[in-house]
Each structure stands twice: as C-alpha cells, then as structure tokens.
One Martini backbone bead per residue (centre of mass of N, CA, C, O) as a GRO file, in nm:
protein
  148
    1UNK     BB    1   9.638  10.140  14.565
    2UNK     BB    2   9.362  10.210  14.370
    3UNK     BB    3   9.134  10.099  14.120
    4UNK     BB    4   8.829  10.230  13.946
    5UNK     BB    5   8.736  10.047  13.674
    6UNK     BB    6   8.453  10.189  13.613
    7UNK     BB    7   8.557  10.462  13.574
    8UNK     BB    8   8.774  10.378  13.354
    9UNK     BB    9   8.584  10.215  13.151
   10UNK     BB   10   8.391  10.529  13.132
   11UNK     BB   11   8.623  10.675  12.928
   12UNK     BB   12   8.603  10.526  12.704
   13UNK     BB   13   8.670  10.530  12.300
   14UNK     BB   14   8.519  10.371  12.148
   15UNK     BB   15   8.673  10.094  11.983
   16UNK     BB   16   8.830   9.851  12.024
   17UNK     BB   17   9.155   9.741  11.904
   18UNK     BB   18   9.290   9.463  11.727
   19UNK     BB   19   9.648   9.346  11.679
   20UNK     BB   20   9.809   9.130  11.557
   21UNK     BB   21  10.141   8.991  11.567
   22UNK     BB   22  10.386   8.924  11.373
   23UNK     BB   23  10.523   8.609  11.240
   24UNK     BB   24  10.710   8.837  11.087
   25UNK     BB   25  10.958   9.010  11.055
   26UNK     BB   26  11.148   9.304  11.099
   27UNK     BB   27  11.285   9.632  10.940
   28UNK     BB   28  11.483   9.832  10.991
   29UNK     BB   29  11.550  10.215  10.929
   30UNK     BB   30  11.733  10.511  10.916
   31UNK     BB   31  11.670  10.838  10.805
   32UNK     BB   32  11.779  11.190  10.684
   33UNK     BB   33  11.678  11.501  10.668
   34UNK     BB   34  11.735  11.812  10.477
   35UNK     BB   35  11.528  12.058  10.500
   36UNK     BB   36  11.348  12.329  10.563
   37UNK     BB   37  11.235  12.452  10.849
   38UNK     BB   38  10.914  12.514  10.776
   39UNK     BB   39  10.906  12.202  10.760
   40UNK     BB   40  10.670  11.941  10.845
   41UNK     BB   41  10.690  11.631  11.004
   42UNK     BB   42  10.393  11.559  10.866
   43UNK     BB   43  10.455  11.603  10.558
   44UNK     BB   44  10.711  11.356  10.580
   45UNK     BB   45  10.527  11.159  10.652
   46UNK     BB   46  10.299  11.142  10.461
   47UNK     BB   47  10.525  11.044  10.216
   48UNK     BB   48  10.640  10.836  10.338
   49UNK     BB   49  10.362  10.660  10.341
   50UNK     BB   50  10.296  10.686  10.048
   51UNK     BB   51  10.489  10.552   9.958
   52UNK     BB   52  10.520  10.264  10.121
   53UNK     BB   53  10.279  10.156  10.248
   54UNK     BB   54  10.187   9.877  10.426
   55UNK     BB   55  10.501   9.845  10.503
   56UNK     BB   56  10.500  10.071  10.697
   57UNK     BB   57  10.425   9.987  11.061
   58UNK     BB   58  10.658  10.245  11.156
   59UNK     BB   59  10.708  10.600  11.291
   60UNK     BB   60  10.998  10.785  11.400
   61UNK     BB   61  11.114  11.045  11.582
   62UNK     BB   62  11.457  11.093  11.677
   63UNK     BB   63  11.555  11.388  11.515
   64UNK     BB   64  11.634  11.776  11.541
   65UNK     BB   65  11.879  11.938  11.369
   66UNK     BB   66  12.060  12.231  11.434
   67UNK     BB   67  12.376  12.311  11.262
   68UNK     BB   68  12.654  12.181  11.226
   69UNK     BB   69  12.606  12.098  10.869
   70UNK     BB   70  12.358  12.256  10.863
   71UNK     BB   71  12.233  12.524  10.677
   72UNK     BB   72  12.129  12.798  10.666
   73UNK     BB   73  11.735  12.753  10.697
   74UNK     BB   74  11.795  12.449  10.802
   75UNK     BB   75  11.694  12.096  10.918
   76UNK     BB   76  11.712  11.796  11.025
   77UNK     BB   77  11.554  11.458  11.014
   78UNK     BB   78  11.497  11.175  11.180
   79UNK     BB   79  11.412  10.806  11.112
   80UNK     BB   80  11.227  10.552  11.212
   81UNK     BB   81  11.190  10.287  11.008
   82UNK     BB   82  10.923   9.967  11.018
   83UNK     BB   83  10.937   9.665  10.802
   84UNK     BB   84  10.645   9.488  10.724
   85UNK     BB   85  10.459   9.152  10.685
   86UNK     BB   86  10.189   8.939  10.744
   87UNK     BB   87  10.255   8.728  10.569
   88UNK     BB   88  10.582   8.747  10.534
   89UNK     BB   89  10.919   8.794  10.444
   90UNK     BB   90  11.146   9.015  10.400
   91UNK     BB   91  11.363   9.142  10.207
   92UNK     BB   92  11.619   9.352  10.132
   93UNK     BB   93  11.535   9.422   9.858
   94UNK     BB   94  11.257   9.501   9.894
   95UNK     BB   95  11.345   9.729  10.104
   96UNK     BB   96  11.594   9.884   9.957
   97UNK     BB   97  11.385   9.987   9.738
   98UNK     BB   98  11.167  10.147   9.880
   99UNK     BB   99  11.385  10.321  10.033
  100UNK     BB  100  11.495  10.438   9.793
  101UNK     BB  101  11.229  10.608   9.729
  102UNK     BB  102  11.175  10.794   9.958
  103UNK     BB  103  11.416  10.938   9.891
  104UNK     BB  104  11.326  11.033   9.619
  105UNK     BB  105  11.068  11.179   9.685
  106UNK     BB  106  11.165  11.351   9.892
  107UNK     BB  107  11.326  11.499   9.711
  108UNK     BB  108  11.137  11.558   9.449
  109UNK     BB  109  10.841  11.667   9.655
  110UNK     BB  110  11.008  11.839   9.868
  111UNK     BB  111  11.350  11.876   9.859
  112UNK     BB  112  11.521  11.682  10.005
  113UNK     BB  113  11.761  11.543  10.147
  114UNK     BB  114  12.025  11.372  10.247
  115UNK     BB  115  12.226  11.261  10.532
  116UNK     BB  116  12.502  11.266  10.591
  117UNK     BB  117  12.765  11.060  10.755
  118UNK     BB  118  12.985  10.910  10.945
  119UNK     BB  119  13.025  10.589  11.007
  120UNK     BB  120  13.215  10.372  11.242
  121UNK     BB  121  13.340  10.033  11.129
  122UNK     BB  122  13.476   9.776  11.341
  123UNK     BB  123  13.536   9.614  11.066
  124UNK     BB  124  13.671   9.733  10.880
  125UNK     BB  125  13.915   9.873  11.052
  126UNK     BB  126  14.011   9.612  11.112
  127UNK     BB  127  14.097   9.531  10.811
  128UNK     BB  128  14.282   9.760  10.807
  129UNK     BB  129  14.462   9.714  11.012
  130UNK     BB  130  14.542   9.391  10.883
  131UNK     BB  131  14.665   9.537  10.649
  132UNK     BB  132  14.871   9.727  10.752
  133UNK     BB  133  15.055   9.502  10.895
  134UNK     BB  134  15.077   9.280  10.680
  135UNK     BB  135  15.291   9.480  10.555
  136UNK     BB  136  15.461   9.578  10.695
  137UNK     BB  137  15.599   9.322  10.774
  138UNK     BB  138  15.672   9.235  10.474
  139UNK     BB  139  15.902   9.478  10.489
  140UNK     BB  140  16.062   9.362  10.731
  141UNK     BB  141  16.151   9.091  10.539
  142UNK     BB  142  16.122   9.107  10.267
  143UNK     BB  143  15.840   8.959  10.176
  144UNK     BB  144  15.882   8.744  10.410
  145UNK     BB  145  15.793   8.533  10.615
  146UNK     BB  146  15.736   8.459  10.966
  147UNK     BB  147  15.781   8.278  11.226
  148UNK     BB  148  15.599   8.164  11.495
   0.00000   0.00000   0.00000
C-alpha cells in the first residue's frame, strides 16, 4: 500500500494546532441523568461545560437507554466526565465539588434528575460477608471464641 504524502497533506484544513499533554494526573467520573426525550445531548454537554469550565478536558456519551426504570416519554443519558488542570494536581474535593453543581445546574436548568443504579461494591459485600460470619461464629459457641 502506497501513501502519497503530497495528496494528503493538501487536503489540510487551517492551522494545526499542538496541545501539551497535562503532566498531572486527570480524574474520571461518569454520570447519567434522566432527561425528556426529545432533549438533545448537545444542549446537556453544553450546560455541563458551562458549569465545569476549563477544568472538564473531555467530555463523552457512552449511554443511551430508554425502557425498564426510566420513566415513559424520557430517556437516560450517561455521560464520561474527564477533569484535569495543566497547573496542578486536582484534589477529590475540588473534583466532587465541581461534579455536584454539574448535577444541581443540570437539575435546576435542565429538569434532568440523576439516575440512581445499585452497583455491587465487592469490598463491602466482602466485609459483610466477614460480619456475617463472625456473628454466626460467635452464636455457635455461645460468644466464646474457638481456637483454631
């Protein structure tokens, strides 16, 4: 396969532009919220840009469900938050601060709510589990603990 350089570089398109790559870390987070239908993810990426400001350096969909728990004539929308600052290193606080007007904004100007999901945290199961247990335990030998 042949490439010829000259085409392709005469099909560019303005000015290329050149962006550093932060040298502190980004912070993730995803949220979804529960729209009306006919609400465009343009007009919800939008708000959430207004609110977060330069520290939101990426922003992507990666849900759309509409069906069992969301509501008939609205749909879900989940979204991938990526925060960053090229000065510093973000705290979780400064990240969770920002994230929860994200969501008071898009409640109060949008309309959206936040969708609730259960999600199974295999630390605490596990610590239930180990609580479980040692209840049990302690039942079977009459609150003595057991040599072993």
């Amino acid at each position: 396969m042949e490439i010829n350089l000259s085409k392709l570089l005469s099909k560019r398109v303005g000015k290329m532009k050149y962006k550093e790559f932060s040298k502190f870390p980004s912070i993730k987070k995803d949220v979804a919220f529960i729209v009306v239908k006919n609400l465009e993810s343009a007009i919800i990426e939008k708000q959430i840009k207004k609110t977060a400001g330069n520290l939101l350096s990426y922003i992507e969909v990666f849900d759309v469900y509409t069906g069992e728990h969301v509501e008939e004539g609205k749909k879900s929308i989940a979204y991938s938050l990526t925060f960053s600052d090229s000065k510093k290193t973000l705290t979780d606080d400064e990240v969770t601060k920002l994230f929860n007007k994200i969501i008071a904004d898009a409640e109060i100007k949008l309309g959206a709510e936040i969708r609730k999901w259960v999600k199974i945290n295999w630390k605490t199961n596990f610590i239930v589990l180990i609580y479980q247990y040692t209840i049990k335990e302690k039942r079977s030998t009459n609150g003595k603990e057991k040599n072993r």
